[in-house]
N, C-alpha and C positions, 0 to 999 in steps of 0.2 A: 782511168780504170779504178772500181773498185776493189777493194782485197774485202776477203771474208772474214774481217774482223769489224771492218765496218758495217756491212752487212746485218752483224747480230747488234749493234749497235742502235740500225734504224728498226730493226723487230723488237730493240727492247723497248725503246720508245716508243713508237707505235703500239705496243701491249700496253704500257704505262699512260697511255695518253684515249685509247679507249677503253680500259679495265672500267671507269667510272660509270661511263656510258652503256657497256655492258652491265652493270649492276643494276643500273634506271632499269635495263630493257627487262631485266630480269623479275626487278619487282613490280615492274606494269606488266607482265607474264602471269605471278603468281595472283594479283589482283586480278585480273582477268578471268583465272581458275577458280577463284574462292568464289566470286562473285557467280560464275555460272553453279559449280557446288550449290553456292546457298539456294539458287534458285530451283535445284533442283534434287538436291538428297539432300538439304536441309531440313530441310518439314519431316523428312521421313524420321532421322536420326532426333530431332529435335522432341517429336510426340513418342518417339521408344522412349526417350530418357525422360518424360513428363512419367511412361506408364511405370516407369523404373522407382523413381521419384517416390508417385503414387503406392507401390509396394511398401517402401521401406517406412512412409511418412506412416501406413497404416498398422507394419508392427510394431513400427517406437510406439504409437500412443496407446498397442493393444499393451505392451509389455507396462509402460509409464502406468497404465488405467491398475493397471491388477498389482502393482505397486502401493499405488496409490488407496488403492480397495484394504488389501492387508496394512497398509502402515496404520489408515484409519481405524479399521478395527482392532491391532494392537494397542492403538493408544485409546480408546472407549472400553475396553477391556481392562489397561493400568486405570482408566479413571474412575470405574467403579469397583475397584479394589480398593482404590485408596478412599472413596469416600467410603465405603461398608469400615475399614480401618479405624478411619477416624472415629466414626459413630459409633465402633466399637469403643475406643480408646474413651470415647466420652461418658459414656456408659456406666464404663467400667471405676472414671475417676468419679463419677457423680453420686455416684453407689456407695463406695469407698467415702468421700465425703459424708455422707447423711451416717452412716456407720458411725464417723468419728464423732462429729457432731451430737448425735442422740448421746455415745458415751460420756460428753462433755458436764460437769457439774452448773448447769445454767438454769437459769429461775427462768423458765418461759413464758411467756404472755399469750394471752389470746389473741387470734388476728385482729388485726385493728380492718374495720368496716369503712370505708369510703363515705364520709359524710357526701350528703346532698348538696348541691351546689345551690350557696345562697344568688336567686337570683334577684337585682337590683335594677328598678324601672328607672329608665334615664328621663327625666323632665324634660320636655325642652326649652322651657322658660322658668328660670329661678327666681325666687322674688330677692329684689336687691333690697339692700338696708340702705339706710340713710348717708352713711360716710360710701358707699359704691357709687349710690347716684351722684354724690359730690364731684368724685372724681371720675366718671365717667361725663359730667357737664364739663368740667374744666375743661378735659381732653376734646373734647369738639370744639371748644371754642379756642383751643391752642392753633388744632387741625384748619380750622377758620382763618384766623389771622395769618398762617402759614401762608395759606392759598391764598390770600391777597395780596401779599408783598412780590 
């Protein structure tokens, strides 16, 4: 005869000995779910969140666009500031310079005029002197003896 302590003994075991196998049966269940899902309110849920997607993709680059519009035109706006500046600044020192300059005690001269460029015909046969042919005959016959040995 059993007593009921035994009893909860073989239910513990028994629980303990197919808890695992209930977990299998459990995730070959939820695999089974997902996979009909997908086959059938996926598509649907999957092209909401493309349109979803598609929203958001097209305010970031309206907002990114009109960013981008104002940055470039702040900075075409510093850059023709700074160059009217500059060309101020040079202006103003160049000015300043001939000012000082004219006050200066210096003997001036007249411009100097760009002489004409003397142009010089290139020969292409020069006549040699007597010691050139000399040693232009050696040299072949150096060149000669070379090549034979």
């Amino acid at each position: 005869m059993m007593n009921p302590q035994s009893f909860k003994v073989l239910e513990v075991r028994d629980a303990l000995i197919g808890a695992p196998r209930q977990v299998w049966l459990a995730s070959l269940g939820a695999a089974e779910v997902t996979r009909q899902w997908a086959s059938q309110e996926a598509g649907r849920t999957f092209r909401s969140l493309v349109r979803e997607g598609t929203v958001v993709e097209s305010r970031t680059l309206n907002y990114v666009g009109k960013r981008v519009e104002t940055s470039l035109g702040k900075a075409n706006a510093l850059w023709r500031a700074t160059r009217s500046t500059v060309e101020r600044s040079v202006r103003i020192y160049r000015d300043g310079a001939r000012a000082v300059v004219s006050r200066l005690p210096i003997q001036r001269f007249a411009p100097v005029t760009a002489a004409a460029p003397k142009v010089h015909t290139v020969n292409t046969r020069k006549p040699r002197t007597v010691k050139a042919r000399k040693i232009a005959k050696t040299a072949r016959r150096t060149r000669r003896t070379q090549a034979k040995r």
